[in-house]
Backbone as JSON, one array per atom type, in Angstrom:
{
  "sequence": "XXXXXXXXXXXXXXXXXXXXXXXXXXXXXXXXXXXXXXXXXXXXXXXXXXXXXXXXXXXXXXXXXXXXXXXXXXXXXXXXXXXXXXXXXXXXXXXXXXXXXXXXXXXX",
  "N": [[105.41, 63.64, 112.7], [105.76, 66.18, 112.46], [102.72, 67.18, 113.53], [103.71, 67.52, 116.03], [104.41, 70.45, 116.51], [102.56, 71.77, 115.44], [100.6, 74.47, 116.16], [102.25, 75.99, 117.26], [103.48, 78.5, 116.58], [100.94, 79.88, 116.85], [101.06, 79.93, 119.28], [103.15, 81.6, 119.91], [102.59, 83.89, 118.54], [100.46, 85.29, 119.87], [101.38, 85.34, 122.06], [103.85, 87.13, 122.22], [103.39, 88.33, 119.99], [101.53, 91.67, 117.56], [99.05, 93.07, 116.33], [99.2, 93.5, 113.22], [98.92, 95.43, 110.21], [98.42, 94.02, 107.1], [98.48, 94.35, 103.41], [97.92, 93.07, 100.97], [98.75, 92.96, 97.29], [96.48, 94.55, 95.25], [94.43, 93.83, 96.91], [92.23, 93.83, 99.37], [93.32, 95.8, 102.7], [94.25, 94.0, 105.25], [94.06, 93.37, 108.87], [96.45, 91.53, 111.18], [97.5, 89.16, 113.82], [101.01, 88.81, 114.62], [104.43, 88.68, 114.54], [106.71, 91.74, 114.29], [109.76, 93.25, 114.13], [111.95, 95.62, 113.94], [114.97, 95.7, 115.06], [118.07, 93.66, 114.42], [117.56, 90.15, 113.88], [118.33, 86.8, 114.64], [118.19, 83.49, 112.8], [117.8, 80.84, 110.67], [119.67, 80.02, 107.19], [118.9, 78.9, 104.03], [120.29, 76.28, 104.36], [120.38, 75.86, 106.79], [122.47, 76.95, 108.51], [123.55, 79.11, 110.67], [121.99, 82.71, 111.0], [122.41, 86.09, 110.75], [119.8, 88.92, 110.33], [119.61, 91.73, 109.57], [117.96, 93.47, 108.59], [114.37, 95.57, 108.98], [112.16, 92.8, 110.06], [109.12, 90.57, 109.76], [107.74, 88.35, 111.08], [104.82, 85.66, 110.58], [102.2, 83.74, 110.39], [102.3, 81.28, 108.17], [99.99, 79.71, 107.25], [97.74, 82.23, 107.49], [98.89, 84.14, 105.58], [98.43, 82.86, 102.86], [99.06, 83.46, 100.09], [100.86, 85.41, 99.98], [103.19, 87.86, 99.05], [106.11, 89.3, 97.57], [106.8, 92.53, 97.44], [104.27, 93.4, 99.0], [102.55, 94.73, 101.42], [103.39, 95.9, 104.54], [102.09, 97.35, 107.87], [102.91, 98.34, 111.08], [102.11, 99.77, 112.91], [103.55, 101.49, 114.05], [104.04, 103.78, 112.95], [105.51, 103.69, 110.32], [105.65, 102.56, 107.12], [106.35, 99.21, 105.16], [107.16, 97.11, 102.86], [107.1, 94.04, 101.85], [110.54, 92.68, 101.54], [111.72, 89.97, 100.86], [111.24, 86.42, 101.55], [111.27, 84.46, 103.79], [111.9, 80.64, 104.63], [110.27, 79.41, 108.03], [111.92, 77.05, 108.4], [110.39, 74.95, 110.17], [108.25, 72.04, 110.01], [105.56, 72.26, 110.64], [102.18, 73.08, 109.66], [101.04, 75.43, 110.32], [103.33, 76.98, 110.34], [106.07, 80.0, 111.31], [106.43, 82.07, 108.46], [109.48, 84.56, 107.54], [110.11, 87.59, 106.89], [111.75, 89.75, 104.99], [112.2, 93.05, 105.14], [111.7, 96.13, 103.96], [111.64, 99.81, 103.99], [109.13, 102.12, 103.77], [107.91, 104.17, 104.32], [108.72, 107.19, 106.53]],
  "CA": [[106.18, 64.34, 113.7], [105.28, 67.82, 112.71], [101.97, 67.54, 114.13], [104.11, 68.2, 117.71], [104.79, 71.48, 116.52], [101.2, 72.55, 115.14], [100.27, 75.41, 116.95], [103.19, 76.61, 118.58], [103.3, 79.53, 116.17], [100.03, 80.47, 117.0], [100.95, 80.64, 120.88], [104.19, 82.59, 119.79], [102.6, 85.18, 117.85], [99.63, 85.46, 120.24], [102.25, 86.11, 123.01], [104.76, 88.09, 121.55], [102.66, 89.68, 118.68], [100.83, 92.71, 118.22], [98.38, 93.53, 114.78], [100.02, 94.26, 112.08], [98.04, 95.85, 108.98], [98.8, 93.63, 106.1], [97.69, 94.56, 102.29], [98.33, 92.35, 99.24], [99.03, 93.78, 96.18], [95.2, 94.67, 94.79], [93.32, 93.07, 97.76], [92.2, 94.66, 100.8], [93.82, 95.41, 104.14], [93.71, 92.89, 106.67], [95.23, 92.8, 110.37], [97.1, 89.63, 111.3], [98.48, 89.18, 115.03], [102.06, 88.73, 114.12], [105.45, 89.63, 115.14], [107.27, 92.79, 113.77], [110.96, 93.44, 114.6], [112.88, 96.42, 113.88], [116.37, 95.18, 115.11], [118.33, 92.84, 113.92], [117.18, 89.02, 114.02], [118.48, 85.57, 114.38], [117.46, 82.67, 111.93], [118.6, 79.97, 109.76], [119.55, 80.08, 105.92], [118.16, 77.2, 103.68], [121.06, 74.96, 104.5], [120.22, 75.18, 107.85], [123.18, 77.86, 109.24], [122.7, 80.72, 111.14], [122.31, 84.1, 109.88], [121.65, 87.03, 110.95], [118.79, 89.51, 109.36], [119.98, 93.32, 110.1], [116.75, 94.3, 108.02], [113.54, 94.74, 109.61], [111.69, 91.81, 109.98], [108.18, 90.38, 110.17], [106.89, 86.86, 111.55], [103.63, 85.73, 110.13], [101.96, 82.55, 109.89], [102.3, 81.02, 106.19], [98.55, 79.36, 106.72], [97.0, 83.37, 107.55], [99.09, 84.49, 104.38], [99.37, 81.89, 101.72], [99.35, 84.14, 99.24], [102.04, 86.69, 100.65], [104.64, 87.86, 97.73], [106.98, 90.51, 97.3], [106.06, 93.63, 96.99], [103.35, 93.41, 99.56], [102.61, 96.14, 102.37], [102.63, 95.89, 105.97], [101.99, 98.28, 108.47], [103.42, 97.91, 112.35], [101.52, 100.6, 113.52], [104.84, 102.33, 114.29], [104.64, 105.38, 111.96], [106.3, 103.25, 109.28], [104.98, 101.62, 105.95], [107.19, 98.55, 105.03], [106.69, 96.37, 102.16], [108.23, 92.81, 101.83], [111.19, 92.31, 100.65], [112.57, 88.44, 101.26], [110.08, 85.95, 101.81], [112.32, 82.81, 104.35], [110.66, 79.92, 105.92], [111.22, 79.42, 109.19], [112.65, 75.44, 108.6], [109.54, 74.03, 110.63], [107.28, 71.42, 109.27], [104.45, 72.51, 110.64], [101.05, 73.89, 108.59], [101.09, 77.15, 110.69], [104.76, 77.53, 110.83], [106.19, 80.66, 110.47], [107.45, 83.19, 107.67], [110.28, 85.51, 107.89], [109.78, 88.35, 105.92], [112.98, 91.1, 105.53], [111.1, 94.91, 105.17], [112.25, 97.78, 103.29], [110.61, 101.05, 104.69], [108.75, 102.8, 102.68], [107.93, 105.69, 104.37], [108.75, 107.32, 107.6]],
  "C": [[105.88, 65.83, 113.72], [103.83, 68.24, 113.38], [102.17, 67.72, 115.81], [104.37, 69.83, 117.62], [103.46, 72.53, 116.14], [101.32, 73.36, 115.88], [100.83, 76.16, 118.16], [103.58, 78.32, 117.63], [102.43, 80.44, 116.54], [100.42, 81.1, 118.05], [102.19, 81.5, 120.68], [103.42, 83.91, 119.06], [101.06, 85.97, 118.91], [100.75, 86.22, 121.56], [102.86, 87.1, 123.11], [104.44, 88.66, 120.44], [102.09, 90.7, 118.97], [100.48, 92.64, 116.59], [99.32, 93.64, 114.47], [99.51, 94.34, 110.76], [98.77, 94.97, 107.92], [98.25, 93.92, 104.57], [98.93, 93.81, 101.32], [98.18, 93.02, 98.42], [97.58, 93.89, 95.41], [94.57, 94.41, 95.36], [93.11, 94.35, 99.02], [92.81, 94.54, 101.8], [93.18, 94.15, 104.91], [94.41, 93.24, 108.02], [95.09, 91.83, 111.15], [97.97, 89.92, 112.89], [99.71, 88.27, 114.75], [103.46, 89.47, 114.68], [106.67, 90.2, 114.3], [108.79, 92.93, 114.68], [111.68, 94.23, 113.4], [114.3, 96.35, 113.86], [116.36, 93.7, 114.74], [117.78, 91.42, 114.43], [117.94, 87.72, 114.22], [118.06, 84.78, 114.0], [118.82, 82.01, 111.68], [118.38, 80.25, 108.63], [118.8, 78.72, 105.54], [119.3, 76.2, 103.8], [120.76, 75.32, 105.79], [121.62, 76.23, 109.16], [122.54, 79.04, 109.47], [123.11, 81.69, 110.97], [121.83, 84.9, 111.02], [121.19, 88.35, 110.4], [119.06, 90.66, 110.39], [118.73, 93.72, 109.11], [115.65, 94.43, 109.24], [112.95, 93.67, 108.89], [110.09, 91.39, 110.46], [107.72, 89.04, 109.96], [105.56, 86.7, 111.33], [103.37, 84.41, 109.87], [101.42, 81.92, 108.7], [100.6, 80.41, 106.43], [97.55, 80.97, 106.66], [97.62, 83.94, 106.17], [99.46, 83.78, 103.14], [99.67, 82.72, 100.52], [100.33, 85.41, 99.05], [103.14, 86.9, 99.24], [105.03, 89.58, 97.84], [106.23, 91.51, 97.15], [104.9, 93.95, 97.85], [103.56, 94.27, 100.82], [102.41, 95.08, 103.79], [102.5, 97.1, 106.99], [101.95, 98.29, 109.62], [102.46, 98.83, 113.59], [102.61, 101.36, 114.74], [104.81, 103.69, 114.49], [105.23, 105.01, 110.62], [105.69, 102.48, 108.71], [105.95, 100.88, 105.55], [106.33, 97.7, 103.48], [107.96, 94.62, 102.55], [109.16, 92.6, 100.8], [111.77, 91.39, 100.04], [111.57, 87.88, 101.74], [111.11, 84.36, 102.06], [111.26, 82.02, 104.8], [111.57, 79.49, 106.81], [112.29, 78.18, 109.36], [111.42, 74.56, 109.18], [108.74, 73.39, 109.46], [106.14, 71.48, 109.13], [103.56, 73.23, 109.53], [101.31, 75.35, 108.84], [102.62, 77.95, 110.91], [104.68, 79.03, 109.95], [106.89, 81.05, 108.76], [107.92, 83.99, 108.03], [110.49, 86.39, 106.68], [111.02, 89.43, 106.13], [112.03, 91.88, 104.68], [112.14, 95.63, 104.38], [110.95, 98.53, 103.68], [110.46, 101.42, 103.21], [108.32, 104.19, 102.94], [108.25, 105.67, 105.73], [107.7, 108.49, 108.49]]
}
C-alpha cells in the first residue's frame, strides 16, 4: 500500500521547496530541494495527534538524508544558520517520505 504514496514527497518538495544548504556534522555541504518554514507548523505526534511545531521547521526527504542527526546545519538561504534540533517522521510509509526537523537558529 505504501507504494501509492512513493513519490508524492518528491512532487511536494519540488513544488513547494526551494534549496536548502545542508551540512552533516564532518561531511561536506550539500543542497537538497526541501521545504523550510519559519512559522509555526501543523503535524502529528507519534501517537498519531495533532501538534503544533512553533519552532522553525524543515521538510526533507529521509531517502536524500539518511544519515541526518542532531546537531546538523542547514542553511535556508534567509540570512539564518539553523541546526537541527528534533528529528519527527512524518507517519507515511513511504521510502521517500518526509522528515520534520524543529531548528534552533544559530545565527542571525
Amino acid at each position: 500500500m505504501s507504494y501509492f504514496l512513493t513519490g508524492m514527497a518528491d512532487i511536494c518538495s519540488d513544488l513547494l521547496g526551494e534549496p536548502v544548504t545542508y551540512t552533516p556534522k564532518g561531511r561536506a555541504s550539500r543542497e537538497i530541494q526541501s521545504i523550510f518554514r519559519a512559522e509555526p507548523i501543523k503535524a502529528e505526534d507519534q501517537d498519531g495527534h495533532p501538534i503544533t511545531i512553533m519552532a522553525p521547521t524543515w521538510r526533507v526527504r529521509r531517502d536524500l538524508v539518511p544519515d541526518l542527526a542532531k546537531g546538523d546545519r542547514i542553511d535556508p538561504q534567509t540570512g539564518d544558520l539553523y541546526t537541527i534540533a528534533l528529528i519527527r517522521p512524518s507517519g507515511s510509509p513511504a521510502a521517500d517520505a518526509f522528515l520534520i526537523c524543529e531548528l534552533s537558529k544559530v545565527r542571525a
